[in-house]
C-alpha positions as CSV (number, residue, x, y, z in Angstrom):
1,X,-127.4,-27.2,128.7
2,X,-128.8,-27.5,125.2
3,X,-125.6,-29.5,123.8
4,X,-125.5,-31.3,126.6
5,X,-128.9,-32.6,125.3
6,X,-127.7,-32.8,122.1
7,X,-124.8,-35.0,122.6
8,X,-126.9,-37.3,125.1
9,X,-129.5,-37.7,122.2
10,X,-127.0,-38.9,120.2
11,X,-125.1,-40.8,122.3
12,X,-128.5,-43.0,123.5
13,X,-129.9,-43.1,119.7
14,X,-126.1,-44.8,119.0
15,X,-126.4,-47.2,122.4
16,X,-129.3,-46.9,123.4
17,X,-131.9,-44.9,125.8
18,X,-131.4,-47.2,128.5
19,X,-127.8,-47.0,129.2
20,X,-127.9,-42.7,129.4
21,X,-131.0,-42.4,130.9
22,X,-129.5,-42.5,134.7
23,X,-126.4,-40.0,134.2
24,X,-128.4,-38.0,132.3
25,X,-131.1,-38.0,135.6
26,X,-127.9,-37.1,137.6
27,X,-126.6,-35.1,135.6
28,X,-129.8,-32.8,134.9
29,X,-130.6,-32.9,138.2
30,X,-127.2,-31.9,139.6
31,X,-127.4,-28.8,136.6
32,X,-130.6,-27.7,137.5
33,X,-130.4,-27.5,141.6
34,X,-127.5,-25.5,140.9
35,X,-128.7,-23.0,138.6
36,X,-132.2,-23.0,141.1
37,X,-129.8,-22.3,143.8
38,X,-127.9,-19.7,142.8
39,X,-130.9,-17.9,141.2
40,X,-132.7,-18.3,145.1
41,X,-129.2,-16.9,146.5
42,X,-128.8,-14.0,143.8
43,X,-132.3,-13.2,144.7
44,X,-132.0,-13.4,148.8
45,X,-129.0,-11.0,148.1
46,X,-131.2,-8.3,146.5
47,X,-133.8,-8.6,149.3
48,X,-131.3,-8.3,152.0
49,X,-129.6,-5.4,150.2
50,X,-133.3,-3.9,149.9
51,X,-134.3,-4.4,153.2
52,X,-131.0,-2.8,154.2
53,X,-131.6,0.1,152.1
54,X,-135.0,0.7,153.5
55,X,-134.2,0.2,157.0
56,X,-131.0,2.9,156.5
57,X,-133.7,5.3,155.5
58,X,-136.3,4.5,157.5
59,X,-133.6,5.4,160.2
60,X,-132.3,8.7,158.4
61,X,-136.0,10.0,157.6
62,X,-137.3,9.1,161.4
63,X,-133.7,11.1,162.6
64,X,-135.0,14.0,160.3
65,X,-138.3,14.0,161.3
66,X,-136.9,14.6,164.9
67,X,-134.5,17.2,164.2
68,X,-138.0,18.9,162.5
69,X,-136.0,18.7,158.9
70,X,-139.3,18.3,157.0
71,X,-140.9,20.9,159.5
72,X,-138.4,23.4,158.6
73,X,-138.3,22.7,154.3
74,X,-142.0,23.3,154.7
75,X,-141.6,26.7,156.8
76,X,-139.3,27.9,153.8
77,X,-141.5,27.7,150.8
78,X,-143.0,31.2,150.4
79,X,-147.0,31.5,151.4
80,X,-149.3,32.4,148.4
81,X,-149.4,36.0,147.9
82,X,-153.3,35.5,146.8
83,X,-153.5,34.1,150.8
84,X,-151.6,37.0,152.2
85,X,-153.7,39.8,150.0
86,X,-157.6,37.9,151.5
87,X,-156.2,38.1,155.0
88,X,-154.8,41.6,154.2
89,X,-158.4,42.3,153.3
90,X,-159.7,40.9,156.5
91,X,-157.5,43.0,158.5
92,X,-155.8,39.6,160.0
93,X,-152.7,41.4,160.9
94,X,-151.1,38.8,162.8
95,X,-152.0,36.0,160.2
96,X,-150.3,38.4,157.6
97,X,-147.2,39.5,159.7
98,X,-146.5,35.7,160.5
99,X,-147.2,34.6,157.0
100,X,-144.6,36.9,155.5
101,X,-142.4,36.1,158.1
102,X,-142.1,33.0,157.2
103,X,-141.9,33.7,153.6
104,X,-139.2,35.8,154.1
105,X,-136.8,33.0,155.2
106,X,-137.4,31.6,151.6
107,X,-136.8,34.9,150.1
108,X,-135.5,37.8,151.9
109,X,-136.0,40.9,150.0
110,X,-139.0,39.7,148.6
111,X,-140.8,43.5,148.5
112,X,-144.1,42.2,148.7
113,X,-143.5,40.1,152.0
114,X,-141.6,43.2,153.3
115,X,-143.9,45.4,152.4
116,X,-147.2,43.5,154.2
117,X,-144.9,42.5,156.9
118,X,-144.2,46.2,157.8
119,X,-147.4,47.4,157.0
120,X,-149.3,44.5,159.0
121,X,-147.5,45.5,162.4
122,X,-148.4,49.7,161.6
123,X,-151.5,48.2,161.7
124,X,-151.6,46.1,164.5
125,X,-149.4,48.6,166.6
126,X,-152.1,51.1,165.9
127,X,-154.8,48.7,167.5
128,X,-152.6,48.7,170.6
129,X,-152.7,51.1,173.8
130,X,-149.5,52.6,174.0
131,X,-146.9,50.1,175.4
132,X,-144.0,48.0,174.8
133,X,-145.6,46.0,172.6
134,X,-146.7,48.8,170.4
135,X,-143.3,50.5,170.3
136,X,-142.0,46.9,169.3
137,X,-144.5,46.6,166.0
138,X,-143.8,50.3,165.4
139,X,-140.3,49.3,165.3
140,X,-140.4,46.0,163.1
141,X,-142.8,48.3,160.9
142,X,-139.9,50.6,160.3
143,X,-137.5,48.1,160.0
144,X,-139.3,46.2,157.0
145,X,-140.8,49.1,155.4
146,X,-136.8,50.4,155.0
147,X,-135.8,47.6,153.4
148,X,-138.8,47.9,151.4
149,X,-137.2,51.0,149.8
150,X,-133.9,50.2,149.9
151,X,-134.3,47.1,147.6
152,X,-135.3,49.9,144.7
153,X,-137.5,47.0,143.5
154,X,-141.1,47.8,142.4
155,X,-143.2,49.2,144.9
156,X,-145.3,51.5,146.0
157,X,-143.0,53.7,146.6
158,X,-145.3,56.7,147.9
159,X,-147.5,55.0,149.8
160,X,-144.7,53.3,152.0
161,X,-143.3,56.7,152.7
162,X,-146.5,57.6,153.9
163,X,-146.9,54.7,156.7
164,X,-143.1,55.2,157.2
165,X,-144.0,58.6,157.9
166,X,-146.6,57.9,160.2
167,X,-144.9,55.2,162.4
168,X,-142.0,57.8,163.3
169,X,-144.7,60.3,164.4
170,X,-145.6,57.6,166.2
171,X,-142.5,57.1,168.1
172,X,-142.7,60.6,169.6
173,X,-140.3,63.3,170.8
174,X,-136.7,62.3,168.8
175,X,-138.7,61.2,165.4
176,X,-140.5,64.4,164.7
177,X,-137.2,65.4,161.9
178,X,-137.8,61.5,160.1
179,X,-141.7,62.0,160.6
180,X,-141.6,65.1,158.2
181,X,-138.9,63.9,155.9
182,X,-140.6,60.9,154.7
183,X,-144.7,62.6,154.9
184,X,-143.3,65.2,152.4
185,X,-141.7,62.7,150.1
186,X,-144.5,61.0,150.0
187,X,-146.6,63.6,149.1
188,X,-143.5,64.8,146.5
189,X,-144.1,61.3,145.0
190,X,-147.7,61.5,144.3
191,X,-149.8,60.4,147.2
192,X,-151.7,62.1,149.5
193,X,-153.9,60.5,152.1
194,X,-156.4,62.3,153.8
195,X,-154.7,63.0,156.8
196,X,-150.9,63.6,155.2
197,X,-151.5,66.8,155.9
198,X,-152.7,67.0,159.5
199,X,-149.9,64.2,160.6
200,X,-147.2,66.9,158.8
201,X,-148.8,69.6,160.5
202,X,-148.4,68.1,164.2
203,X,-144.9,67.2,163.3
204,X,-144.2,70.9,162.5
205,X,-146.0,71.8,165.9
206,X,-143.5,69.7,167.3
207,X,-140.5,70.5,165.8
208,X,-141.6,74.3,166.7
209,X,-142.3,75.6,163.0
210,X,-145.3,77.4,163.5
211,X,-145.7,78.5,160.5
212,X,-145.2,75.2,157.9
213,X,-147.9,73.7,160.9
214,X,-150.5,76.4,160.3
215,X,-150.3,76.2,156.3
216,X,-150.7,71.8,156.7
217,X,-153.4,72.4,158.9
218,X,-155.2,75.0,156.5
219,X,-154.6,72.5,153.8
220,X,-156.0,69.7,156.1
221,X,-159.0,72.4,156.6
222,X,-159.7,71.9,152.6
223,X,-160.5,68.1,153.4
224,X,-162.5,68.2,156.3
225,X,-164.3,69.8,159.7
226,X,-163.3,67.4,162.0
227,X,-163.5,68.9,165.8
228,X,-160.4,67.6,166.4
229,X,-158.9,69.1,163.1
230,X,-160.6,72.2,164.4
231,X,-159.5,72.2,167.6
232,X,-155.4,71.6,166.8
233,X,-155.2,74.5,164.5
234,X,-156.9,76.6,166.7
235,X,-154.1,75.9,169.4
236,X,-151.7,76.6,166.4
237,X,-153.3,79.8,165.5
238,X,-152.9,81.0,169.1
239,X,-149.4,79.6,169.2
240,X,-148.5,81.5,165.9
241,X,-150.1,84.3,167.4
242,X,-153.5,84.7,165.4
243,X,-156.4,84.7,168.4
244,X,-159.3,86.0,165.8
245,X,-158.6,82.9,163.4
246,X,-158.9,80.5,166.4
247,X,-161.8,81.8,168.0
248,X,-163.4,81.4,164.4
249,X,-162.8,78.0,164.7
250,X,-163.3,77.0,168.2
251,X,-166.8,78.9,167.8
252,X,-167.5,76.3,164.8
253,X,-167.2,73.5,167.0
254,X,-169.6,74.6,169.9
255,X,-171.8,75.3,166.9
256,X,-171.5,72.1,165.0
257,X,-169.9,69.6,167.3
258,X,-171.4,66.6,168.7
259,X,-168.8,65.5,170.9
260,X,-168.9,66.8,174.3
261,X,-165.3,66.3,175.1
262,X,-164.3,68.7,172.1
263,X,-166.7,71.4,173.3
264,X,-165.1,71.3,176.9
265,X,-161.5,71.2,175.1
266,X,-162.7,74.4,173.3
267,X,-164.1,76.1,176.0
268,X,-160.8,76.0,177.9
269,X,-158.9,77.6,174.8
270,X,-161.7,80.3,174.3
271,X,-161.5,81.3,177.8
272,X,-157.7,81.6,177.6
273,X,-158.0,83.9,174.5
274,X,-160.7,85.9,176.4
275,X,-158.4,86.1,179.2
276,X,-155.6,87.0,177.1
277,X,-157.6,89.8,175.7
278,X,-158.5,91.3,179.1
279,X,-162.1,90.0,178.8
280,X,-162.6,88.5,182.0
281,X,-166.1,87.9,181.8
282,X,-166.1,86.1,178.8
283,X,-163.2,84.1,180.3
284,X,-165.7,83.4,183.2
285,X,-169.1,82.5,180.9
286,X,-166.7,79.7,179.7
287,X,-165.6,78.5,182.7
288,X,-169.0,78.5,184.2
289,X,-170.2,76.4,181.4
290,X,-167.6,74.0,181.7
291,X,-168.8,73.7,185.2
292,X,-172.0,72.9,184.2
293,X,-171.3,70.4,181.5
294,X,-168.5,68.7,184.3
295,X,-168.9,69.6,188.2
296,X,-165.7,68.0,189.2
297,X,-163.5,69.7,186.6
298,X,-160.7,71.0,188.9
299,X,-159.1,72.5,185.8
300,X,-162.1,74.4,185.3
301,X,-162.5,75.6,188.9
302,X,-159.2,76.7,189.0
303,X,-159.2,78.7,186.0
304,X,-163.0,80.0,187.2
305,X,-160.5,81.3,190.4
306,X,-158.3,83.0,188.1
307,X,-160.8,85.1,186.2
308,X,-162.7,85.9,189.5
309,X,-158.6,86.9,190.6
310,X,-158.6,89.2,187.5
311,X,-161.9,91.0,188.5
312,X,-160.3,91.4,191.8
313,X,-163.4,89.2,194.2
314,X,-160.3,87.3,196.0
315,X,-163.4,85.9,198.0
316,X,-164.9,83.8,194.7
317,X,-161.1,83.3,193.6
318,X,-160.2,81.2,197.0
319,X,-163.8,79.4,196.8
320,X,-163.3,78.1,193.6
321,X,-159.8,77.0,194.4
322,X,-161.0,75.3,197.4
323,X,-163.4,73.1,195.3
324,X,-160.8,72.4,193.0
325,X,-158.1,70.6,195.8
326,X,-161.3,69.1,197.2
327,X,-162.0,67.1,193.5
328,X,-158.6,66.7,193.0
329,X,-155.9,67.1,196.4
330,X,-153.5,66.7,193.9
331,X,-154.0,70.3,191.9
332,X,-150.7,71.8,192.8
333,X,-151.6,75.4,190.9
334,X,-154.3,75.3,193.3
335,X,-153.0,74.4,196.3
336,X,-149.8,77.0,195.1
337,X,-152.8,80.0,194.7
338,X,-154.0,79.2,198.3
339,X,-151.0,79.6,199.8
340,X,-150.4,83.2,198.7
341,X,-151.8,86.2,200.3
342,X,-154.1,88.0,197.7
């Protein structure tokens, strides 16, 4: 363009401006509708290619959308730990077992998610009546809290053996063995909860190892004076054959127990140990009492029968057996005592 201007200048100061002036019009105006049009072409190219673009991935982001793409990148990334600890501390076990749920997809042997996921569905499992849905918590429990301890990452170690332990005693009759084995490494390990000791001794009760059960519950004694606690190693101090010891205890909780239910429960033993001695009237003041506290215990009628049976009056024996099909028609040592001849 520019020598073209050049050479026209000097061409019309030689000639002329006149005789140039109207090529030079054509010409420029031929130069410049070119270059205009090629620059509006060039420029209609890049907006077709952009619309393109954009409509290709408008069309791949809305296909994404639909197959829940961005959904499931979002699922992945791990929830704060700070979020999981304040619902932890709120007892939200659900919002914590889901939570590491989905932090597990991100990372799987993450032993913090594993280790509130397990211990989030003891938890919740221990809120439940027992069911299906407990036994499944109990086992997802297990399941996590395993892998906790298998990843040998940093952990607390003894305090997951604990719950570990715990949730197997909760599974009953086959789990007793497991129940022990990890309640004792627990303890081995450096933590003891207040009731290690009482959940070990009702394992050992159950496995039949009277005497490991007596020494937990002793230890458990140390701790506290809970009826209950009372009333379960009495029944092991009978078991392991030591009457005196139970009576002690049972006696403590008609003294100093406020729960009616645990009286009655300890009436029942002290009248079998009474019985078992030969003292049939003490075997009968307990009874009686029961009686009073509970007209319509059958158990309690039935047993009153027996200890009238062992004073020989058959009379008061089949009375009291009576009253006990009549509260409950279903009594079959009952109804078995009133179809003998005495």
């Amino acid at each position: 363009m520019t020598r073209f201007v050049l050479s026209w200048y000097k061409e019309a100061r030689r000639y002329g401006v006149s005789a140039f002036m109207e090529p030079f019009s054509r010409t420029l105006e031929h130069y410049t509708g070119s270059y205009l049009a090629k620059r509006r072409r060039k420029r209609m190219a890049i907006v077709l290619v952009l619309v393109a673009s954009a409509a290709l991935l408008g069309g791949i982001g809305l296909r994404l959308r639909k197959s829940g793409f961005f959904e499931r990148i979002s699922a992945t990334r791990p929830v704060s730990k700070q979020k999981i600890m304040d619902d932890w501390k709120s007892k939200k076990w659900d919002d914590v077992r889901s939570e590491c749920l989905a932090s597990l997809e991100a990372k799987p042997l993450d032993p913090f998610y594993l280790s509130f996921r397990g211990l989030a569905s003891f938890y919740k499992g221990m809120d439940l009546a027992e069911g299906e849905d407990r036994a499944a918590l109990i086992d997802e429990s297990i399941a996590a809290l395993r892998k906790v301890l298998v990843t040998g990452r940093s952990i607390p170690k003894a305090q997951i053996e604990y719950v570990l332990g715990k949730a197997y005693y909760d599974k009953g009759d086959s789990y007793y063995d497991e129940s022990v084995k990890y309640l004792e490494q627990s303890i081995a390990d450096g933590y003891l909860a207040s009731d290690s000791r009482e959940y070990l001794a009702l394992a050992y009760v159950a496995l039949g190892d009277k005497a490991k059960a007596i020494s937990n519950f002793e230890a458990a004694l140390a701790k506290s004076r809970a009826d209950l606690l009372l009333i379960s190693t009495a029944k092991a101090y009978v078991d392991g054959g030591e009457p005196v010891k139970a009576e002690a205890l049972l006696l403590e909780v008609l003294a100093n127990g406020k729960d009616d239910l645990a009286k009655e429960n300890s009436r029942f033993i002290l009248g079998d140990i009474y019985g078992g001695r030969g003292d049939f009237a003490k075997a009968e003041e307990q009874y009686s009492l029961i009686i009073a506290m509970d007209a319509r215990s059958a158990e309690a009628h039935y047993r009153l029968g027996l200890a009238y049976q062992s004073q020989g009056d058959s009379i008061k024996a089949r009375a009291e057996w009576r009253k006990a099909v009549s509260i409950d028609p279903m009594h079959a040592a009952s109804r078995q005592k009133l179809s003998e001849k005495l």
